[in-house]
VOKOLTOR-458653 format. One record per atom (N, C-alpha, C, O): y, z, x. Coordinates in steps of 0.1 Angstrom, whole numbers, padded with zeros to 4 digits, always signed. Atoms other than C-alpha are relative to their C-alpha. Example, Ala and Ser with C-alpha at 12.3 -4.5 7.8 and 13.67 -1.06 7.14 Angstrom:
2
-0012+0000+0009 -0045+0078+0123 +0012+0000+0009 +0012+0007+0019 -0011+0000-0009 -0011+0071+0137 +0011+0008-0008 +0022+0009-0003 
END
This chain:
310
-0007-0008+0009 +0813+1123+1704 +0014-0006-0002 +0019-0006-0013 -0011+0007+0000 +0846+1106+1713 +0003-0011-0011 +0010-0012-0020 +0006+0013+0007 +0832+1074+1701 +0005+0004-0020 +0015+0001-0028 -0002-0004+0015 +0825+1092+1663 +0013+0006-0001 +0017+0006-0013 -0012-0004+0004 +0855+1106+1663 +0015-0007-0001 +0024-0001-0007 -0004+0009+0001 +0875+1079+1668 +0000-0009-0014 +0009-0015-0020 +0009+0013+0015 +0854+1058+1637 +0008+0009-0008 +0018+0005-0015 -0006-0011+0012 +0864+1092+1617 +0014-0005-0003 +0017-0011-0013 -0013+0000+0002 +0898+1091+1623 +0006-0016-0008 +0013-0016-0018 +0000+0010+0006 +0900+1055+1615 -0004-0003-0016 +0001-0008-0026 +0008+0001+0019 +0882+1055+1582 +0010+0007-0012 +0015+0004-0023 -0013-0009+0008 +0906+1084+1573 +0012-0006-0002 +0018-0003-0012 -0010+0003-0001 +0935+1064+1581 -0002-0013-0011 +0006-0017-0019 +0002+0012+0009 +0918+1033+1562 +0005+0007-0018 +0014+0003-0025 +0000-0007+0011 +0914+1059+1529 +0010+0004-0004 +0012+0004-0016 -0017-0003+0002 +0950+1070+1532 +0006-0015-0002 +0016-0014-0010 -0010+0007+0002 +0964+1035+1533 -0003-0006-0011 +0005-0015-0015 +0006+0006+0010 +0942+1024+1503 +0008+0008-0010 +0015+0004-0019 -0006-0008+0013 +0954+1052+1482 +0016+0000-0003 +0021+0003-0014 -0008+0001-0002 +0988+1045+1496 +0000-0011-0012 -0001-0008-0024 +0003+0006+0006 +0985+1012+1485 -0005+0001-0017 +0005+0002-0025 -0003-0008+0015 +0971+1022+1447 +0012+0003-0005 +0018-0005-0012 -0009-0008+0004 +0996+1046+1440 +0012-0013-0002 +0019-0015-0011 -0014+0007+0002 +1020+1020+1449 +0001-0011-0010 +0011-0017-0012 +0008+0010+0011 +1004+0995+1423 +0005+0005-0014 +0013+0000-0022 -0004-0010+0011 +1003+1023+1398 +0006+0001-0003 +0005+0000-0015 -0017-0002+0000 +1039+1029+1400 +0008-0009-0005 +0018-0007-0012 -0011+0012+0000 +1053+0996+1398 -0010-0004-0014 -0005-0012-0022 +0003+0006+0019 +1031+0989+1363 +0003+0011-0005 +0008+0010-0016 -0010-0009+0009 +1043+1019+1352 +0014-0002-0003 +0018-0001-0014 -0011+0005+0002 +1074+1010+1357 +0007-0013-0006 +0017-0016-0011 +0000+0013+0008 +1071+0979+1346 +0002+0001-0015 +0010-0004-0022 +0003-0003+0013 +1057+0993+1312 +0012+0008-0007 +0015+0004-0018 -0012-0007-0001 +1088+1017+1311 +0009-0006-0006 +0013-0005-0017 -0015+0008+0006 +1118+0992+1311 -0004-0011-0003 +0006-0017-0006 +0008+0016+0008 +1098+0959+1299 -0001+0004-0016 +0005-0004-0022 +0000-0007+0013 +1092+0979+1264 +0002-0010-0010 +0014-0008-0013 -0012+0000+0005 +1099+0956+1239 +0005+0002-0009 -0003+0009-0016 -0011-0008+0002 +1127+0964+1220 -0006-0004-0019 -0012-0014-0021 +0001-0001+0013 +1121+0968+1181 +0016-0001-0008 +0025+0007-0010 -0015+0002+0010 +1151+0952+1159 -0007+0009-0016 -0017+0006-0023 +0005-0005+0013 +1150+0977+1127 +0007-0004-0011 +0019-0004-0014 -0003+0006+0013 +1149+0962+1097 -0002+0008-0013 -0013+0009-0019 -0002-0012+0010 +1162+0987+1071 -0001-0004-0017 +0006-0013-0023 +0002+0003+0015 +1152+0985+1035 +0014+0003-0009 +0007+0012-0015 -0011-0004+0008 +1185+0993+1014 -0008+0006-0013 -0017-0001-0020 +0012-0004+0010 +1169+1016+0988 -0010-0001-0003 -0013+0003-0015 +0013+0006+0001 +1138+1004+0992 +0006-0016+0002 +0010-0022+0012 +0000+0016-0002 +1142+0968+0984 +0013-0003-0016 +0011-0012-0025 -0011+0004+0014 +1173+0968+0954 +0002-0015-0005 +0005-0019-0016 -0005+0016+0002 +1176+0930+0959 -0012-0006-0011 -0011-0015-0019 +0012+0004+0003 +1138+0929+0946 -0008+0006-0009 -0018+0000-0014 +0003-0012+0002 +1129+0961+0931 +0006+0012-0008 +0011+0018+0001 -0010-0010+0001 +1148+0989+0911 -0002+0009+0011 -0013+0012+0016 -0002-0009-0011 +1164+1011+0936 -0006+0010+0001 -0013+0015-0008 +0004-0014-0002 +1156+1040+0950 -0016+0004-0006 -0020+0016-0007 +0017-0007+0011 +1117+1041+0930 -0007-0002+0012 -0004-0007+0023 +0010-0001-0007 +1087+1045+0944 -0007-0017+0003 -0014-0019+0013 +0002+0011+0000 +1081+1006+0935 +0009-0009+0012 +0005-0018+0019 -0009+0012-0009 +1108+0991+0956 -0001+0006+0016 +0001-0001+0026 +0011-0001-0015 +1094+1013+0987 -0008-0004+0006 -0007-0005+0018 +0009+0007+0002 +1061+0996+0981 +0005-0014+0005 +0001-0019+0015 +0001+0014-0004 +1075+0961+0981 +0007+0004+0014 +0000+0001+0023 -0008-0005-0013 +1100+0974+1012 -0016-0003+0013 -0018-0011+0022 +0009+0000-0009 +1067+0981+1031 -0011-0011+0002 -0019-0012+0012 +0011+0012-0001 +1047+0951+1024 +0008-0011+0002 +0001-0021+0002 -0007+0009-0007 +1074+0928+1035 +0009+0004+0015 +0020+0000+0020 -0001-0002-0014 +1074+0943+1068 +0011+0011+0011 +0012+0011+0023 -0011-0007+0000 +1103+0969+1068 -0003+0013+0011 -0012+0020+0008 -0001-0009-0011 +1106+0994+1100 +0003+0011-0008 -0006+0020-0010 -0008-0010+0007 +1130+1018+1078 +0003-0002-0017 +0008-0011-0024 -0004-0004+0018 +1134+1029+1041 +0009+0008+0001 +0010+0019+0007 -0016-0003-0001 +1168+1035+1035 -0002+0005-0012 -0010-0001-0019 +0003-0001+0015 +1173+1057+1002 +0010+0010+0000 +0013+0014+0012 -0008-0012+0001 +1197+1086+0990 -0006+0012-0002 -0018+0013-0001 +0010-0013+0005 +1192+1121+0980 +0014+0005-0009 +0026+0002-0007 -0011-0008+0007 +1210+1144+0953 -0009+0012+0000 -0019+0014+0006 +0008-0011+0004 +1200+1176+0939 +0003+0006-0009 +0015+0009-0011 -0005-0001+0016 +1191+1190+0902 +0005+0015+0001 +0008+0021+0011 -0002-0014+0006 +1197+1221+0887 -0009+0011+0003 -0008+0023+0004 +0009-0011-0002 +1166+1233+0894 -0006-0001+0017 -0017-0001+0023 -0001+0001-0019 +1172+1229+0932 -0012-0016+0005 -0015-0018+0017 +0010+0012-0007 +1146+1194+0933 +0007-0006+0006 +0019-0005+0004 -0006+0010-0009 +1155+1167+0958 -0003-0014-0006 -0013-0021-0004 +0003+0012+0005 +1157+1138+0940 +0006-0011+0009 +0015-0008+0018 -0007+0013-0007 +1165+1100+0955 +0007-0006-0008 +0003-0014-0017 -0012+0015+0014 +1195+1082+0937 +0010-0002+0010 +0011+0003+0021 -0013+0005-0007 +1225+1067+0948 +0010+0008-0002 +0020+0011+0005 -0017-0006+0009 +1248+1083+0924 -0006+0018-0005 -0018+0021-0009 +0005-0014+0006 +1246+1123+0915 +0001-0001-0016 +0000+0010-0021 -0001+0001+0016 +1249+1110+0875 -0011-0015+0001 -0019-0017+0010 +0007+0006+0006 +1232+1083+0858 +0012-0014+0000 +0022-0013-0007 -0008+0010+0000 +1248+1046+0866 +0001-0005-0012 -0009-0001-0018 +0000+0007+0011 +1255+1029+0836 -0008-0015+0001 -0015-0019-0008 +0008+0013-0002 +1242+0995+0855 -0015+0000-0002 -0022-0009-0005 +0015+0001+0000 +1209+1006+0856 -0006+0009-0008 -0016+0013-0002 +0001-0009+0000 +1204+1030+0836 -0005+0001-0018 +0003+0000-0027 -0001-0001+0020 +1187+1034+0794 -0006+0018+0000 -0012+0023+0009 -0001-0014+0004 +1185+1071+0781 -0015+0001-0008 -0021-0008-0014 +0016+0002+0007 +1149+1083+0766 +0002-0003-0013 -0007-0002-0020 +0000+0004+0016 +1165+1074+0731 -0001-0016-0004 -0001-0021-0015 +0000+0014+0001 +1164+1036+0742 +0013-0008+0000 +0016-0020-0002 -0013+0006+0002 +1198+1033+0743 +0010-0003+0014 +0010+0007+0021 -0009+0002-0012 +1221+1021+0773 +0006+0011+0008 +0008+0022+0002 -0013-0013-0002 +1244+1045+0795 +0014-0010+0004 +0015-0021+0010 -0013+0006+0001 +1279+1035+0792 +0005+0003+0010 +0000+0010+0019 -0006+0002-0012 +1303+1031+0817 +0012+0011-0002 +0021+0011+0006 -0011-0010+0007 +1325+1061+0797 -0009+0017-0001 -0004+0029-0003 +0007-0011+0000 +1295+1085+0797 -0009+0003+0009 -0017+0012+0007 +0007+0000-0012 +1277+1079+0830 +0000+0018+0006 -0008+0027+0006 -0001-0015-0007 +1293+1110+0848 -0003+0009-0008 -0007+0018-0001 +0001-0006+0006 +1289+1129+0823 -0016+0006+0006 -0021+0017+0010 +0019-0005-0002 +1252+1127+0828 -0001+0005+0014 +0001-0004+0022 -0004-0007-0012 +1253+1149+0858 -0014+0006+0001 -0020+0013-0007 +0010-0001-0002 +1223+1151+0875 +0000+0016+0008 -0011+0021+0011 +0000-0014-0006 +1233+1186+0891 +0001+0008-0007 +0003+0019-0002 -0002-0010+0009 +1235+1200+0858 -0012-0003-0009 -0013+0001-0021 +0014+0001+0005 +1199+1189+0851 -0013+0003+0004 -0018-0003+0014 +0014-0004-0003 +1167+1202+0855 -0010-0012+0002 -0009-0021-0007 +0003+0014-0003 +1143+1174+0871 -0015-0002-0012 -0024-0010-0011 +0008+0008+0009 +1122+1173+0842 +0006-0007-0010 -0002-0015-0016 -0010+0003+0007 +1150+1163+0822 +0003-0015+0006 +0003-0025-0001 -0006+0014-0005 +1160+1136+0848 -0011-0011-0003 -0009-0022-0009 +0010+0006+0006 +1127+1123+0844 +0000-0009-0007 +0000-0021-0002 +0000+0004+0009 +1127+1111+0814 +0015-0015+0000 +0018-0021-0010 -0011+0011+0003 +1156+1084+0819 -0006-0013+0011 -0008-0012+0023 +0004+0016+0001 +1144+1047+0824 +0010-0004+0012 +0021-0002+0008 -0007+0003-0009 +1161+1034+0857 -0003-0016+0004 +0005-0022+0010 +0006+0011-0007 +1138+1001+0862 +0006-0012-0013 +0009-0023-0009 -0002+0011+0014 +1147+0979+0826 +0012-0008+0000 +0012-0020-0001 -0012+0004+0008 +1178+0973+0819 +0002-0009+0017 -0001-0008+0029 -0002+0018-0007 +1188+0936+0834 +0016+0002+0007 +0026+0003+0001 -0012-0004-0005 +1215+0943+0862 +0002-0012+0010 -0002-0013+0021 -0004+0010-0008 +1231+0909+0871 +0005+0000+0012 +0010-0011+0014 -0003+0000-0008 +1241+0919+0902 -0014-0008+0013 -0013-0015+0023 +0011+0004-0005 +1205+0913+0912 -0009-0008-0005 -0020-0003-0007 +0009+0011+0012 +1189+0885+0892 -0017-0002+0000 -0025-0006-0007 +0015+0004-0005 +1159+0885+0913 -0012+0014+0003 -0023+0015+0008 +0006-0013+0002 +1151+0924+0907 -0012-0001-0015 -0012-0004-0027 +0013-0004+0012 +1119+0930+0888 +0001+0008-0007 +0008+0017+0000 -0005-0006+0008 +1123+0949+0860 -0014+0004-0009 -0022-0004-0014 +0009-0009+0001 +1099+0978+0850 +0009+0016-0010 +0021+0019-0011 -0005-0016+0006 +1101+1015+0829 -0002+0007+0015 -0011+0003+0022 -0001-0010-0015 +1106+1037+0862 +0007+0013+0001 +0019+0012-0002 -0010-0007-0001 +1120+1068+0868 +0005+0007+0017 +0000+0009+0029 -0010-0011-0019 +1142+1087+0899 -0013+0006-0001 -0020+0011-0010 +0009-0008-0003 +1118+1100+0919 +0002+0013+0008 +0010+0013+0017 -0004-0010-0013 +1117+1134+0937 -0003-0002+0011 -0015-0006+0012 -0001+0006-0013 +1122+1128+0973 -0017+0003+0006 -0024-0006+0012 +0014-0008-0001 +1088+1148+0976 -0016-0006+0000 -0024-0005+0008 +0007+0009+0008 +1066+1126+0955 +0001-0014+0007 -0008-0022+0010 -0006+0016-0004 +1086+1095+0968 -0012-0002+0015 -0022-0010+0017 +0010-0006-0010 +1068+1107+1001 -0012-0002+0005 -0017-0009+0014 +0014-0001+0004 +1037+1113+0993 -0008-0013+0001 -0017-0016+0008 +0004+0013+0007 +1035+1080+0975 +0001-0010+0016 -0008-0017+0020 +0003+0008-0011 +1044+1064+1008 -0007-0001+0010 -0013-0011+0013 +0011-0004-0007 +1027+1080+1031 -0016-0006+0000 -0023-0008+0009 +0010+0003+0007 +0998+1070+1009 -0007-0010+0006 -0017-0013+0013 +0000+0021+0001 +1005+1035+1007 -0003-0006+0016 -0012-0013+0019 -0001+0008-0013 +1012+1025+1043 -0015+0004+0007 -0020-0006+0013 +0013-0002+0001 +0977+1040+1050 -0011-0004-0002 -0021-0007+0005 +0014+0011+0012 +0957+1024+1023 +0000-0018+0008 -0010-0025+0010 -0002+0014-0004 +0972+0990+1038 +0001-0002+0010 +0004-0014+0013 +0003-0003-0020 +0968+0997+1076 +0011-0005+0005 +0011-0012+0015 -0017+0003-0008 +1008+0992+1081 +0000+0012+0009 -0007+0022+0009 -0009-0011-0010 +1028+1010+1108 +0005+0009-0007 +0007+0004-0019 +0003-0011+0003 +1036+1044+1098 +0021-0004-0002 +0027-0007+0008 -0011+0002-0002 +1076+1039+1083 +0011+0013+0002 +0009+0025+0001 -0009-0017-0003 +1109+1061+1094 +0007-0004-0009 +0009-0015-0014 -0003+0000+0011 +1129+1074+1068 +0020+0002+0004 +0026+0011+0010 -0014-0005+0002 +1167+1071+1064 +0008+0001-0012 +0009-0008-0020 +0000-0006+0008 +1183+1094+1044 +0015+0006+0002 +0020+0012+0011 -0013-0002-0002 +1217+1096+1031 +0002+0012-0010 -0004+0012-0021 -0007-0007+0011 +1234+1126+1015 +0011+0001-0006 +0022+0003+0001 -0011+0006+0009 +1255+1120+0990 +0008+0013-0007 +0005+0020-0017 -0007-0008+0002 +1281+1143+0991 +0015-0003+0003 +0018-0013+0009 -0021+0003-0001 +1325+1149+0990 +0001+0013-0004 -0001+0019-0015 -0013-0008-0001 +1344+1175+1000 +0006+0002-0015 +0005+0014-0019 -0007+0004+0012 +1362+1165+0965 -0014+0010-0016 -0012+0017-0025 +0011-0007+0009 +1329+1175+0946 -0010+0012+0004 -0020+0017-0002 +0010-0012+0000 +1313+1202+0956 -0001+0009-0010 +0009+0015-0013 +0003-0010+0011 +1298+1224+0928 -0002-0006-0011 -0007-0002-0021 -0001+0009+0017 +1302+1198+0903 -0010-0009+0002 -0017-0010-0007 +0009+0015+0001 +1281+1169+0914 -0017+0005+0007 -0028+0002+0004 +0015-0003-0015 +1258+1190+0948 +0003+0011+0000 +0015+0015-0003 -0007-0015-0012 +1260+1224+0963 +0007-0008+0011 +0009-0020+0012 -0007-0006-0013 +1278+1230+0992 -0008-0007+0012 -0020-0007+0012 +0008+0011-0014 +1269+1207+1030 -0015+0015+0002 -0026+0014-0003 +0008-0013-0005 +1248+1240+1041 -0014+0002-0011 -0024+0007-0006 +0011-0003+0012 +1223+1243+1006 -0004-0013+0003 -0015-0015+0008 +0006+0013+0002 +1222+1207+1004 -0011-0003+0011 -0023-0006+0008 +0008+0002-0009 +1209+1203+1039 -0013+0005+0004 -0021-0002+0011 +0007-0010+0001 +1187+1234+1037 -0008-0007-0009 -0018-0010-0004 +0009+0005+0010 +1172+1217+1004 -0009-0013+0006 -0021-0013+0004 +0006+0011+0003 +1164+1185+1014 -0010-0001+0018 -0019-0009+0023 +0010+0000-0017 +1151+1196+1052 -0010+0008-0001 -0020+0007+0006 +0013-0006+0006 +1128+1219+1036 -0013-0013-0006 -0025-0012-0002 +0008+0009+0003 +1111+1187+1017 -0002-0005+0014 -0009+0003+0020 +0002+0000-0010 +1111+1171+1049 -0011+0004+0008 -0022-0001+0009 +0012-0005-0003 +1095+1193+1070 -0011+0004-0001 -0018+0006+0008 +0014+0000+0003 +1066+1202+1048 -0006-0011+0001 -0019-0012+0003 +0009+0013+0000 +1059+1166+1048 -0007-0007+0013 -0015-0016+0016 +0005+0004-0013 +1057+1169+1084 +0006-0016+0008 +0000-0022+0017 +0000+0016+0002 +1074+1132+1086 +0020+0001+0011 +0029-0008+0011 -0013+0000-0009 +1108+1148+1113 +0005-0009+0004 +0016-0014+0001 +0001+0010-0012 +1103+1127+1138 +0004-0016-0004 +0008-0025+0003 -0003+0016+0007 +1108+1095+1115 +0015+0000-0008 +0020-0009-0014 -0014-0002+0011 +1141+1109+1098 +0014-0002+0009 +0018+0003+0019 -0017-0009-0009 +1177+1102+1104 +0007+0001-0011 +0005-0007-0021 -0005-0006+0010 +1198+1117+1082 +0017-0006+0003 +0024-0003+0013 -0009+0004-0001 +1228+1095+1074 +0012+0009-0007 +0010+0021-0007 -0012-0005+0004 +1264+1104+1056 +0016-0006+0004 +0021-0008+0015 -0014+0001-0003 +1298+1096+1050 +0010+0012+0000 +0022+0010+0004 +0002-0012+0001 +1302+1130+1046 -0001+0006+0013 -0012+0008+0017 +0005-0003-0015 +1308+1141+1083 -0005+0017+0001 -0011+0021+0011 +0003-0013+0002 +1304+1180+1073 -0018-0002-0001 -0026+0004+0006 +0022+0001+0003 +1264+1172+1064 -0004-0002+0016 -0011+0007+0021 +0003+0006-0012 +1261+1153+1101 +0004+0017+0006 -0004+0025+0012 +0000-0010-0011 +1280+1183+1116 -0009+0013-0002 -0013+0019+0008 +0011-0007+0004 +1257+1208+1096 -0013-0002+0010 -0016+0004+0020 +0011+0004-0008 +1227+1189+1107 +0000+0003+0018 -0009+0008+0025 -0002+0000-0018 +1237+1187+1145 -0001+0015+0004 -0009+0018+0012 +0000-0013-0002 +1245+1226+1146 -0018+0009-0001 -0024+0016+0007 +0009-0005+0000 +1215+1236+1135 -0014-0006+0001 -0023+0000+0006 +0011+0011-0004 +1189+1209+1136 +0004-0008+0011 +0010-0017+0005 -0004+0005-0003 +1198+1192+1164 -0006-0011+0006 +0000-0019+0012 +0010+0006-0002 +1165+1176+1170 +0000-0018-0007 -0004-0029-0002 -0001+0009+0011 +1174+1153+1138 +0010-0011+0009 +0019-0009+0017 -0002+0014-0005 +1183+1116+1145 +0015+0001-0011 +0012+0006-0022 -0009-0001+0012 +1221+1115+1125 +0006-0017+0001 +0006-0024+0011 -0008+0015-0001 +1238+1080+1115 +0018+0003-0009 +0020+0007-0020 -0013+0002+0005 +1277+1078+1110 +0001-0009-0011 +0000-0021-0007 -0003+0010+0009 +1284+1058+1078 +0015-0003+0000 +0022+0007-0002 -0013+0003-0002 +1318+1038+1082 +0003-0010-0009 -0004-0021-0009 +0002+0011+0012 +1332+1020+1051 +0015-0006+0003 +0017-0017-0002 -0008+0007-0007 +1364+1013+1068 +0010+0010+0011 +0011+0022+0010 -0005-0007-0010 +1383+1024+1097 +0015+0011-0002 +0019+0021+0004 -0011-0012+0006 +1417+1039+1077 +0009+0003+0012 +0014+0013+0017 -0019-0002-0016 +1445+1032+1110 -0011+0010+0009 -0005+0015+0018 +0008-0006-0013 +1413+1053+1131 -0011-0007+0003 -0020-0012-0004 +0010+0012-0003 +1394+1033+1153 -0014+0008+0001 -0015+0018-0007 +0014-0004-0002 +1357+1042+1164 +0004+0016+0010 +0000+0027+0006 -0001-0011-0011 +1367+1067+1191 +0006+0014-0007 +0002+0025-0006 -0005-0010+0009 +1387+1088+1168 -0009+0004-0009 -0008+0015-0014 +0009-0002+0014 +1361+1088+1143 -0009+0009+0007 -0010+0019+0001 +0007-0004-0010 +1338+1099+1170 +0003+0015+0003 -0005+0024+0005 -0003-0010-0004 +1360+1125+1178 +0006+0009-0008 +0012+0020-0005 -0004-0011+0013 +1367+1139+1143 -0017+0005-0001 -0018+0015-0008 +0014-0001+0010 +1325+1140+1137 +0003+0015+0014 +0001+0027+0013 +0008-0013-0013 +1326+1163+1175 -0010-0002+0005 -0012+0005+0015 +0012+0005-0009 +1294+1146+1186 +0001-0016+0006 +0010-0024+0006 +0006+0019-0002 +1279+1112+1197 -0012+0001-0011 -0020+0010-0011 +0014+0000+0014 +1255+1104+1163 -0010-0009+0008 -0006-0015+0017 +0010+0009-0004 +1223+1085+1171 +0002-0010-0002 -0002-0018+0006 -0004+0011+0006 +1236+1058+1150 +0012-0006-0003 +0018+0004-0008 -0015+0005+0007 +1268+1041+1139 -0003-0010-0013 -0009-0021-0011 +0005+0014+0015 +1263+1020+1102 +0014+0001-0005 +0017+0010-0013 -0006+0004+0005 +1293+1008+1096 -0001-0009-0013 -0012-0008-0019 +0003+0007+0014 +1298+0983+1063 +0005-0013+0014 +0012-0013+0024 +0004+0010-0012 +1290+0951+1084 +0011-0012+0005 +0012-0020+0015 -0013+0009-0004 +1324+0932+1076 +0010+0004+0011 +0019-0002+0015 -0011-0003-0008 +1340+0955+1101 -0003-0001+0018 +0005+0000+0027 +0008+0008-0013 +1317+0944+1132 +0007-0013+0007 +0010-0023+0000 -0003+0012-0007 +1327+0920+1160 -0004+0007+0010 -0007+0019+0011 +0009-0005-0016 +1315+0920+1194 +0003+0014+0008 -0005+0022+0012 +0001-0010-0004 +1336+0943+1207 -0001+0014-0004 +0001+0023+0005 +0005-0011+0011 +1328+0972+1182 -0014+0003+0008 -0016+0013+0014 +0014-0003-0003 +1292+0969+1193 +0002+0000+0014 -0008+0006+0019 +0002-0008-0013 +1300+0973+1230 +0003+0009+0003 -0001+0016+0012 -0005-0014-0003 +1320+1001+1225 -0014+0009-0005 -0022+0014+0004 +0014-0008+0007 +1290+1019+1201 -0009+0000+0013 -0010+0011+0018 +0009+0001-0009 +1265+1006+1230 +0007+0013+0013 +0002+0024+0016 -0005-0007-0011 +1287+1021+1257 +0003+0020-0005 +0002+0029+0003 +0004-0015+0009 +1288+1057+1234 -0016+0000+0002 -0019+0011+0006 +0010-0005-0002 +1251+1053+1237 -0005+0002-0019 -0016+0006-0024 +0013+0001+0012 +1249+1050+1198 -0004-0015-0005 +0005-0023-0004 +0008+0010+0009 +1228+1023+1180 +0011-0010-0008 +0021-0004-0010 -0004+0005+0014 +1243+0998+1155 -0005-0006-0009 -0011-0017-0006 +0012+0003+0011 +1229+0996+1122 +0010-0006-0013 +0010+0002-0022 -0008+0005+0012 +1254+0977+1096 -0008-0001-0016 -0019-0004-0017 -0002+0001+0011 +1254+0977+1060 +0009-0006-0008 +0021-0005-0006 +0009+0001+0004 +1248+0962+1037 -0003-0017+0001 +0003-0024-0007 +0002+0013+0000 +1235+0927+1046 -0007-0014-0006 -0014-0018+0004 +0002+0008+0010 +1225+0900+1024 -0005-0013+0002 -0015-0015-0005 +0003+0009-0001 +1223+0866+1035 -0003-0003+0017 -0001+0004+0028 +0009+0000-0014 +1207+0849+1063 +0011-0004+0013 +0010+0000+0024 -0014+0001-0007 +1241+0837+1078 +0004+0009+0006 +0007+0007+0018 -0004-0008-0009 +1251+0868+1085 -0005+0008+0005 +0001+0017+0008 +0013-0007-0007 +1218+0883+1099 +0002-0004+0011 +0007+0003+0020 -0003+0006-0012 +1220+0858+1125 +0010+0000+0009 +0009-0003+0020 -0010+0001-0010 +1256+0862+1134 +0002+0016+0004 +0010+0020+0013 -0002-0018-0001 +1254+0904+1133 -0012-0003+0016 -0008+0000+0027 +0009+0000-0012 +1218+0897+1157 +0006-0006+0011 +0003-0001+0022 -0002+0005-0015 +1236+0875+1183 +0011+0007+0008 +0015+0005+0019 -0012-0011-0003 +1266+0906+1179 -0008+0005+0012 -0004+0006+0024 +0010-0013-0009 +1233+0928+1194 +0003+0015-0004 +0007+0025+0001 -0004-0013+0013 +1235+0951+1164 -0019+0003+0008 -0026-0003+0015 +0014-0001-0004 +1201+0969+1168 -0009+0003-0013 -0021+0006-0012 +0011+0001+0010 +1188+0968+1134 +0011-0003-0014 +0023-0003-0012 -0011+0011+0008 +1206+0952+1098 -0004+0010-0015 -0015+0009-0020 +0006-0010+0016 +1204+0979+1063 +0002-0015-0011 +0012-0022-0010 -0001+0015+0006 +1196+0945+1037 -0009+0007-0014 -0019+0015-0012 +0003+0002+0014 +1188+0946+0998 -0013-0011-0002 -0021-0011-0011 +0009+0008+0000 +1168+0919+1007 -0010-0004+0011 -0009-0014+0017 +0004+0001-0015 +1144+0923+1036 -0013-0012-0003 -0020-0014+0006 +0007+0012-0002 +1123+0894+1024 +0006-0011+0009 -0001-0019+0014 -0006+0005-0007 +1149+0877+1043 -0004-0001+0011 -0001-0011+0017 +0006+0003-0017 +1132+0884+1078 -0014-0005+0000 -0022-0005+0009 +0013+0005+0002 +1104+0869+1064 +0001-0016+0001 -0009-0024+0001 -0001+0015+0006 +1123+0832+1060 +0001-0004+0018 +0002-0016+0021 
END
């Protein structure tokens, strides 16, 4: 009896140091898998693809996604009849822009056209894809109209689906000022309420960060959603550095997008050492892709994301 009890004990001790062993296996590729990760540089579409595409349509999402784009970058406004539409401008640019009578919009009657004083069947109707805007020579040019954020959605959702891409995240600026309120948008608090209602029916959270120069929208969002991913937009610093700016918003944002000429190294170690991201705007050529990536920006907003393709 000695004898077997001895064997026992031993066997037990073998079974324990096996499992010991395991676990400790387990652990260390877990951990491995953990901080090895790697790292996804996001390559943001600037309105879809503007460089390639009329802005902001459901077309320049399309090419955005089939040249390999992490993020679709796009605005939001909102009509008369409370829709969420995607534009840049709360009116009707004159650059891009022909009226359903066939005629141009001028650079004297743009604002006028006030898209917060229109009902979105009305907006509809205005041609955004045609008219030949030398800024971008290499934009395709199509009849198109502003799409509602809604639709825009939909249509993507669709697409990346149909064509067995990765599932894209959406960033989403609201285009609001202190200066306009009532005239151009509602109020930070409607607006945000409007365009997070689209959103969430679409089910598509998790993929959103909701940019702004507008730090009232961010601090909106943060109060009450705080789930939401937010990005600081910085178009120049105005005698306040990063830390100030930081400390007028009241938070740490997820993101920092500065306009990309105001980047140097130590910018992006400060952001790193905040713990937010840096995502510059708006980038163009391949020159300075390469000198922003060896900054250790962590992703580049570009007009032309065929560019990570060269």
């Amino acid at each position: 009896m000695k004898g077997t009890y001895h064997w026992s004990m031993n066997r037990s001790k073998d079974a324990i140091t096996l499992l010991s062993v395991l676990l400790l296996v387990l652990g260390c590729h877990l951990t491995k898998n953990q901080f090895t990760a790697p790292f996804t540089f996001d390559v943001q579409g600037h309105r879809g693809s503007r460089g390639l595409m009329p802005e902001n349509t459901i077309p320049a999402m399309y090419k955005a996604l089939d040249l390999g784009v992490t993020t679709l970058e796009m605005d939001a406004v909102i009509t008369k009849d409370k829709q969420v539409v995607v534009s840049h401008e709360p009116f009707f640019n004159h650059e891009i822009t022909t009226r359903p009578d066939g005629h141009g919009v001028t650079v004297a009657e743009e604002k006028s056209l006030n898209i917060y004083q229109m009902d979105f069947a009305e907006v509809r109707k205005f041609d955004v894809g045609s008219k030949v805007n030398p800024r971008f020579p290499r934009q395709q040019k199509m009849v198109v109209s502003k799409p509602r954020l809604a639709d825009l959605i939909d249509s993507v959702e669709a697409y990346y689906k149909s064509k067995g891409l990765n599932p894209p995240a959406y960033n989403i600026e609201t285009k609001t000022s202190q200066l306009t309120d009532g005239i151009f948008h509602p109020a930070p608090a409607e607006f945000c309420e409007l365009l997070l209602s689209v959103i969430q029916s679409k089910g598509i959270q998790n993929r959103v960060t909701i940019q702004s120069f507008d730090f009232r929208t961010l601090q909106y969002i943060h109060e009450h959603y705080p789930e939401y991913k937010t990005a600081m937009l910085i178009e120049d610093f105005d005698k306040r550095g990063l830390d100030s700016q930081v400390k007028d918003l009241g938070f740490t944002p997820t993101i920092c997008s500065p306009a990309y000429a105001l980047l140097n190294d130590s910018l992006v170690e400060r952001c790193h050492q905040l713990k937010m991201k840096v995502i510059p705007w708006t980038v163009n050529d391949k020159t300075s892709i390469d000198q922003l990536r060896t900054m250790g920006v962590d992703g580049i907003i570009t007009d032309y994301p065929d560019l990570f393709k060269q």
